[in-house]
C-alpha positions as CSV (number, residue, x, y, z in Angstrom):
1,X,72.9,18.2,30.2
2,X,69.4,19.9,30.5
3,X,68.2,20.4,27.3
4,X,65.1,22.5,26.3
5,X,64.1,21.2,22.6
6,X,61.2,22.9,20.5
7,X,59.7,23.7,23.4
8,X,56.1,25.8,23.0
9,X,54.0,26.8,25.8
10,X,50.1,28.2,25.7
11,X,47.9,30.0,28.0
12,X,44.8,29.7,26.3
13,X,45.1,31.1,22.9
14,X,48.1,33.1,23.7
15,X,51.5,31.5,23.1
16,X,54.2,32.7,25.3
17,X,56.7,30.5,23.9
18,X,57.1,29.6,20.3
19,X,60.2,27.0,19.6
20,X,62.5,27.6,22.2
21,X,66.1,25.2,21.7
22,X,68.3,25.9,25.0
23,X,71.2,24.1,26.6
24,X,72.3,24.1,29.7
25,X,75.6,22.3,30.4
26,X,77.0,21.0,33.2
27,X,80.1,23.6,34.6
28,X,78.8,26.2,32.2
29,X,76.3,29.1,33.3
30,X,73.8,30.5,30.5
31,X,72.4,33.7,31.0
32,X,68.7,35.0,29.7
33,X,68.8,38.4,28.6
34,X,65.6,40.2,26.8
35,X,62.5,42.4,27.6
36,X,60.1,41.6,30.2
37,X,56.9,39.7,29.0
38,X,59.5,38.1,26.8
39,X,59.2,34.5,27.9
40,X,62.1,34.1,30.2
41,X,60.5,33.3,33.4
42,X,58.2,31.4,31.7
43,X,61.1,29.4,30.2
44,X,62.8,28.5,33.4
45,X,59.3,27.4,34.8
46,X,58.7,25.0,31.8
47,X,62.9,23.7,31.8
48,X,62.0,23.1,35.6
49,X,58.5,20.9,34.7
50,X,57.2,23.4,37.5
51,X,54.8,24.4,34.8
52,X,55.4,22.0,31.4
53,X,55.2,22.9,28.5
54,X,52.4,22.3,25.6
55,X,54.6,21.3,23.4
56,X,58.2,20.1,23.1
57,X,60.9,18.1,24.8
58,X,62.8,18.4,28.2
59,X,66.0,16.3,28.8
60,X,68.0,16.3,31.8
61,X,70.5,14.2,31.8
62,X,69.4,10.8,31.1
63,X,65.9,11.6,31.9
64,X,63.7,12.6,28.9
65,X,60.4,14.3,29.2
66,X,57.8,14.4,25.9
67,X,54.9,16.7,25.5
68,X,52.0,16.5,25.0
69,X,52.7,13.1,25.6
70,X,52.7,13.4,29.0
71,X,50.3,16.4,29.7
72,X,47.6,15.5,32.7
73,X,50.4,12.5,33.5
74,X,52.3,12.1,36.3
75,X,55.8,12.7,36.0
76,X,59.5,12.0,37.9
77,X,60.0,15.4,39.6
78,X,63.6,16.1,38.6
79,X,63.9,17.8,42.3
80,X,66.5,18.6,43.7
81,X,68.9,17.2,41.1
82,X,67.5,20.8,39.3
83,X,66.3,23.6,41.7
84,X,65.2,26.9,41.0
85,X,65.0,30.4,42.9
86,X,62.6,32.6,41.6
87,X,62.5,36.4,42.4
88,X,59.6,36.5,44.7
89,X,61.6,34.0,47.2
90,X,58.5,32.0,48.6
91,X,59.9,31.6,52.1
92,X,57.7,29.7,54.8
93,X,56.8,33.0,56.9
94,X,56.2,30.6,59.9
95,X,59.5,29.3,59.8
96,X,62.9,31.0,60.5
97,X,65.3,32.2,58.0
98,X,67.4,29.0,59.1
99,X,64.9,26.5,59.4
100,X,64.0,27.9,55.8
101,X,67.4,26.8,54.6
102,X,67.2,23.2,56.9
103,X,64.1,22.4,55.6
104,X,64.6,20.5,52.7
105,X,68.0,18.9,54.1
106,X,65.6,17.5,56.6
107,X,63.0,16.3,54.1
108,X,65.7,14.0,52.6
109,X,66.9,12.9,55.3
110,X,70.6,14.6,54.7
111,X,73.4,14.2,57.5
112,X,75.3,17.3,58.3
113,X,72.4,20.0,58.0
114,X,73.6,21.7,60.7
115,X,77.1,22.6,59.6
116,X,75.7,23.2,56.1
117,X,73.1,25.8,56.7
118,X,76.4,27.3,58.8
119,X,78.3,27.0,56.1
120,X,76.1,29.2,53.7
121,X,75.0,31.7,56.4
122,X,78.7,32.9,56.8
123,X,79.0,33.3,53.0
124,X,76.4,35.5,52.7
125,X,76.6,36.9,55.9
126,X,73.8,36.1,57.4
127,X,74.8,35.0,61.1
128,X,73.0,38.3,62.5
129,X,69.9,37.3,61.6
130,X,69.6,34.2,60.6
131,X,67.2,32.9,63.4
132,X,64.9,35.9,62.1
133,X,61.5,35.4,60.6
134,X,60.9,36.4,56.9
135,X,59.0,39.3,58.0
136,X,61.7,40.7,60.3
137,X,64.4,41.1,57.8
138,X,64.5,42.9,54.4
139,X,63.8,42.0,50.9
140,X,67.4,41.5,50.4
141,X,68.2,39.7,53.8
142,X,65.5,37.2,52.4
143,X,66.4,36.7,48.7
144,X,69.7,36.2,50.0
145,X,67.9,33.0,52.3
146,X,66.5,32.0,49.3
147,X,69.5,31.6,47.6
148,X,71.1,29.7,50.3
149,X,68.1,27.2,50.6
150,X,68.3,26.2,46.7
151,X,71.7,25.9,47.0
152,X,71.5,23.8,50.0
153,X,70.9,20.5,48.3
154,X,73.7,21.0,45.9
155,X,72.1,20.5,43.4
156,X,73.5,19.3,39.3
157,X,71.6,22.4,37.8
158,X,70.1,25.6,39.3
159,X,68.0,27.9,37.5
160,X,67.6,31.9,39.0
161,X,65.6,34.3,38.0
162,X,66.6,38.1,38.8
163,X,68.2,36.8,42.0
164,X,70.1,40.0,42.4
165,X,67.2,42.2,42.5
166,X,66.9,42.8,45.9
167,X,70.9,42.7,46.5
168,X,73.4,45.4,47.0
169,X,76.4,45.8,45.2
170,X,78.5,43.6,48.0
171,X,75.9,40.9,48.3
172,X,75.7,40.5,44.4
173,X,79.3,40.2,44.2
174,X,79.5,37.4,46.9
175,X,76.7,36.1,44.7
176,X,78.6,36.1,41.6
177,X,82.0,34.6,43.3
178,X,79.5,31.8,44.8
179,X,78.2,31.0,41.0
180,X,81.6,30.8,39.6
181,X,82.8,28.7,42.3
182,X,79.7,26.6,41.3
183,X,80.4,26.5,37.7
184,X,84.0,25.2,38.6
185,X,82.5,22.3,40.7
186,X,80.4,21.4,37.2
187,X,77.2,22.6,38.0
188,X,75.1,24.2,35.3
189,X,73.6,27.3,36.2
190,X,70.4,29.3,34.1
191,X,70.4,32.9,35.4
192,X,67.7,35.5,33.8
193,X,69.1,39.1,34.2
194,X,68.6,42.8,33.8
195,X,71.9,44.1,35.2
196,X,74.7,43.9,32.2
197,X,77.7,44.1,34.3
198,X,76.7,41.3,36.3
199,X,75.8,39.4,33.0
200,X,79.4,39.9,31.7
201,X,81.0,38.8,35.1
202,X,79.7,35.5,34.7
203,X,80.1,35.0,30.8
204,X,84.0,33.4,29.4
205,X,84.5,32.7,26.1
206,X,86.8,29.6,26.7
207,X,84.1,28.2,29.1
208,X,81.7,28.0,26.9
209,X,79.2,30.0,28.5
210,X,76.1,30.8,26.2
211,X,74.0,34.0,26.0
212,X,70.5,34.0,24.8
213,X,68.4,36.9,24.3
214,X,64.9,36.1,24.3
215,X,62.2,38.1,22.7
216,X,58.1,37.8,22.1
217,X,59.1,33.8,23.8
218,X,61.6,32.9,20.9
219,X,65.8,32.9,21.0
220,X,66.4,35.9,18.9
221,X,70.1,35.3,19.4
222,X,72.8,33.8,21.3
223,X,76.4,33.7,21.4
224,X,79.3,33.9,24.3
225,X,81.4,36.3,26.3
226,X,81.5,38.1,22.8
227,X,77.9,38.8,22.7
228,X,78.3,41.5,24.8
229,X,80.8,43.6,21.8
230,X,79.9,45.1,18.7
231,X,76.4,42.9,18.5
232,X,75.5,43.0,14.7
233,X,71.9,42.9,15.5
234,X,70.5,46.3,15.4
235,X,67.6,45.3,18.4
236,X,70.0,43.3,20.6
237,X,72.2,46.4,20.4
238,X,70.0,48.7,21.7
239,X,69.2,46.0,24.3
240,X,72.1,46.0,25.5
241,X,72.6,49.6,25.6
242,X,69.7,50.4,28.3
243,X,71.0,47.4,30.9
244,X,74.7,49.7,30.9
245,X,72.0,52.3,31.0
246,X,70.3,51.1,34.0
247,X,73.7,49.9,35.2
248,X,74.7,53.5,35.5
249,X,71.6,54.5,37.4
250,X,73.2,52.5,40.1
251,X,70.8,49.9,42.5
């Protein structure tokens, strides 16, 4: 399991998170809902040890991570066992969409890359441009790269932030079959989201799939697929009400 306990994070005098507990199980998927400047990408970025936090503890699996402990110390990356696509992609512009996705099959030395980086190209139906540079193809065409490159490595636990953003209603769709597919194979999967409907696709009660809505960098609330009806709490309510708001507007 990763497992976020207690966990407080700085910048300077400002504290953007303040206590965070979070789960993330293996063949579950827990979703981040809340305000932005709430603490959610800052979260994923502190479960991920990309930026650790001040204060707290980070388990995944058998590996336990300490702070402040180990702040300024050198610690076991938990890459790619963990992986994380974040909403600004960060693609190698000098490299093609392909050789994107290769790139860290090659760096460990995986058999196979070829037919993989095939394999995820059809899925999201990217075989048109594929052999295209970041800067030839759109902000969707590369988020949807992105995606495939995380996914590459297959990893035990992927974390995304907003990676629907930049995705039309058929692309986020494949996307959300591909997550549920990866939930049945026993990944755990962290997704941050502003788009309701897509929220409630991925949620099942008998799963055990977790909601959290995170506010001024503390868990408000949580709960499962039943989060999402007749809410008691008044501010999670009216939440909830501008995502099917901004739902309607359409993408």
């Amino acid at each position: 399991m990763l497992r976020g306990i207690g966990i407080e994070k700085f910048f300077g005098s400002v504290r953007a998170l303040d206590g965070v507990d979070i789960d993330v199980h293996p063949g579950r998927i827990s979703i981040l809902i809340g305000p932005s400047g709430g603490g959610k990408t800052t979260l994923i970025r502190t479960l991920s040890l990309l930026d650790p936090p001040t204060v707290g503890r980070v388990e995944i699996d058998d590996d336990v991570y300490e702070f402040p402990s180990l702040t300024g110390r050198r610690i076991k990356e938990p890459w790619p066992k963990l992986t994380v696509v974040f909403q600004q992609q960060f693609l190698w512009p000098h490299l093609t969409l392909r050789e994107n996705i290769a790139l860290p099959l090659l760096k460990q030395k995986l058999s196979g890359s070829g037919s993989i980086v095939s394999e995820l190209s059809n899925f999201f139906g990217m075989d048109s441009f594929i052999d295209r540079f970041p800067n030839q193809v759109s902000l969707g065409e590369r988020q949807r790269a992105a995606l495939a490159r995380a996914l590459a490595l297959d990893p035990s636990y992927i974390l995304l932030d907003e990676i629907t953003s930049a995705l039309d209603v058929e692309q986020t769709a494949n996307v959300t079959r591909y997550l549920l597919k990866l939930r049945e194979r026993g990944i755990g999967i962290l997704v941050i989201t502003h788009f309701l409907a897509f929220a409630r696709r991925l949620v099942e009660q008998d799963r055990g799939d977790t909601v959290y809505f995170v506010e001024a960098g503390r868990v408000v609330e949580k709960g499962g697929a039943d989060f999402f009806v007749n809410n008691r709490n008044a501010r999670v309510r009216a939440f909830l009400a501008s995502l099917e708001f901004k739902d309607d507007l359409g993408r």
